[in-house]
N, C-alpha and C positions, 0 to 999 in steps of 0.2 A: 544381768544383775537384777534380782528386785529385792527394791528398799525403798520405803517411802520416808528414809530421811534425803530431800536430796539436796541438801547440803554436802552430807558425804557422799553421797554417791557422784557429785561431781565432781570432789575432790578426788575419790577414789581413781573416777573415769580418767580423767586430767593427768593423774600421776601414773596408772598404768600404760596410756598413749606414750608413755618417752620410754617404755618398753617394749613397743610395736603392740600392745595388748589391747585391742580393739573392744570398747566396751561398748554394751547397749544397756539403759534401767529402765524399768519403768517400776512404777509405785501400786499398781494394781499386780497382786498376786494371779487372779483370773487371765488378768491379758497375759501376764508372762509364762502361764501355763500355755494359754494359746501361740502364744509366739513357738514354746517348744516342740510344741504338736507338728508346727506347720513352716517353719523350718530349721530344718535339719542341720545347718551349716551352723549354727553353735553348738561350739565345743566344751563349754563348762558354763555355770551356773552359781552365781554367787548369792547366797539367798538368808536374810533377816528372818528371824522367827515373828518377831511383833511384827505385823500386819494387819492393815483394814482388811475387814472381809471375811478372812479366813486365818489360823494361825498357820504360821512354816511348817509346823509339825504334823499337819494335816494336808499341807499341800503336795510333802513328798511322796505319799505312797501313789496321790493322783497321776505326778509324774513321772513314777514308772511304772505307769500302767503303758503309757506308749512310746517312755526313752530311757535308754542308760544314759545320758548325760551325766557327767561327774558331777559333784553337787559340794561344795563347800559353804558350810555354814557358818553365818558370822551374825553374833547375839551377843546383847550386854547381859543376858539373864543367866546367873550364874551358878542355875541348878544341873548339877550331876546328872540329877534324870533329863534332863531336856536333853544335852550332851550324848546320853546313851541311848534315848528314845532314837534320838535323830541320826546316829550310826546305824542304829537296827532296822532302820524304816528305807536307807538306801544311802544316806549321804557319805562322801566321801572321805569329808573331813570337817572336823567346826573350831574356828577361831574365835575366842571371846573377845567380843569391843572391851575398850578399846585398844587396837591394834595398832602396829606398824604397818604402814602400806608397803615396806620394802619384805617384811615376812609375809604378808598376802600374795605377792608380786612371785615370791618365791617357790610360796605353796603351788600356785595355778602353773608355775612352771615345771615343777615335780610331779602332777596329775598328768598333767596334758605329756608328758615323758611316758610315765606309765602307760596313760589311756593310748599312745601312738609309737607304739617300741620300735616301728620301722623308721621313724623320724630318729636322724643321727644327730649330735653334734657337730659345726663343720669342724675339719682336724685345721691342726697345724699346715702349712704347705710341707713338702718332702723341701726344698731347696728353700732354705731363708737367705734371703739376701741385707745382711749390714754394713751397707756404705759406710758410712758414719766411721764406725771400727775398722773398714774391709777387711770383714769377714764373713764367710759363708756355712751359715750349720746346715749339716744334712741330717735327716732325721732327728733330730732334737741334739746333735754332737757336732760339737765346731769342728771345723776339717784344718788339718793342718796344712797348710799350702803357700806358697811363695808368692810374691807379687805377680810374678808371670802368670802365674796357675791361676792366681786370683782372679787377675782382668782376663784369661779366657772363660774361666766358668762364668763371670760375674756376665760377660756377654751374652754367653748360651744361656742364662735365666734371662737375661732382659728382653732377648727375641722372642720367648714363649714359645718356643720347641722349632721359632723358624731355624731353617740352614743357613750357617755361619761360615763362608769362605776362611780357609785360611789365609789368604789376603786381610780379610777385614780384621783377624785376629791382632795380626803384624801393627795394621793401620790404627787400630781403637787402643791400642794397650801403649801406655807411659812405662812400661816394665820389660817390654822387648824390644829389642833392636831393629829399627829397616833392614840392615841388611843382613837379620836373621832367614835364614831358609826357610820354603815349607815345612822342609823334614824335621825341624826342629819345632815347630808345632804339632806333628804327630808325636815326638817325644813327652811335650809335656801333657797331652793327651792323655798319653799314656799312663803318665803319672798319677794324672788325675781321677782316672779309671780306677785305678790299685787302691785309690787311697779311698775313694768312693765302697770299692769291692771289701775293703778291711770292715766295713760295717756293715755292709749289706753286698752279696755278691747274688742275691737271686737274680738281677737283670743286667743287663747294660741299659746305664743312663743316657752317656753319650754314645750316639748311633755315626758311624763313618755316613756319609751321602759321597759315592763314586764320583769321582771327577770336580767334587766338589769344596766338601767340607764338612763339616759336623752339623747334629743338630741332638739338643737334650729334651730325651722321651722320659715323660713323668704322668 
């Protein structure tokens, strides 16, 4: 950022840090040209038109003579032309003081989206797990499922894909019987297979392990 009020600029910096948004300022336009020159691991550019030195408006076309940095500009001065000088010379976007730091916070999150399209979102998990409710959505769809069916799947997410005997199924679960059989855990398996496949049937989630027992692939 250069701004050489820096009263806001630490308030800025301050409230962008509890968005993991790593600020650096300085008050000399010069240095902060230099800074951009020479390195390259800033990612945007937050930049006041009034300045010692030199104006904003003069400073942009210097810096992209050696960077596309995004460039959002942010000025109490609330002429048109400044606004459109300063889109046409290279910036990316201009906010007039004064501002919300939460639509700043925003802005630099929609550029840096742009400027890095390979950078995803992280999603949702495929398997949500709701203790609380006991219940489990798969894909953003609550699954209809029994107690039993519950505390098996609810197992097979808590081990993170480890293999789950059908002993420990019997042993963990308050919904089935000791002296229920193996084979009545590959039934409910089963079930829970189908009811998985009725939304989504491109894979098996739950994978048999021979001689063992299950384990859920995600």
């Amino acid at each position: 950022m250069i701004e050489d009020d820096l009263e806001l600029a630490d308030i800025i910096t301050r409230y962008l840090s509890s968005f993991d948004l790593e600020v650096t300022n300085t008050d000399s336009p010069y240095t902060g040209l230099s800074m951009i020159k020479n390195d390259k691991t800033y990612e945007l550019l937050i930049l006041d038109l009034t300045l010692p030195e030199i104006d904003g408006l003069e400073l942009i076309p210097k810096i992209r003579e050696s960077s596309r940095i995004p460039i959002i500009i942010t000025s109490a001065r609330d002429d048109i032309l400044d606004k459109v000088m300063g889109l046409e010379r290279g910036a990316d976007d201009y906010l007039p003081k004064p501002y919300n730091p939460r639509e700043l916070s925003a802005r630099i999150k929609a550029i840096l989206k742009r400027s890095h399209p390979e950078i995803k979102e992280e999603s949702a998990p495929i398997f949500q797990l709701k203790l609380e409710d006991m219940q489990i959505v798969f894909q953003g769809k609550l699954l209809d499922l029994t107690m039993a069916e519950f505390d098996i799947l609810k197992l097979l997410i808590q081990r993170k894909g480890g293999v789950v005997s059908r002993e420990d199924f019997i042993y963990d679960s308050f919904h089935i019987e000791d002296e229920s059989s193996l084979k009545n855990i590959d039934v409910m398996i089963s079930r829970i297979r189908n009811k998985i496949a009725h939304l989504d049937n491109s894979k098996t989630y739950i994978k048999s392990v021979r001689g063992i027992g299950y384990q859920l692939i995600v």
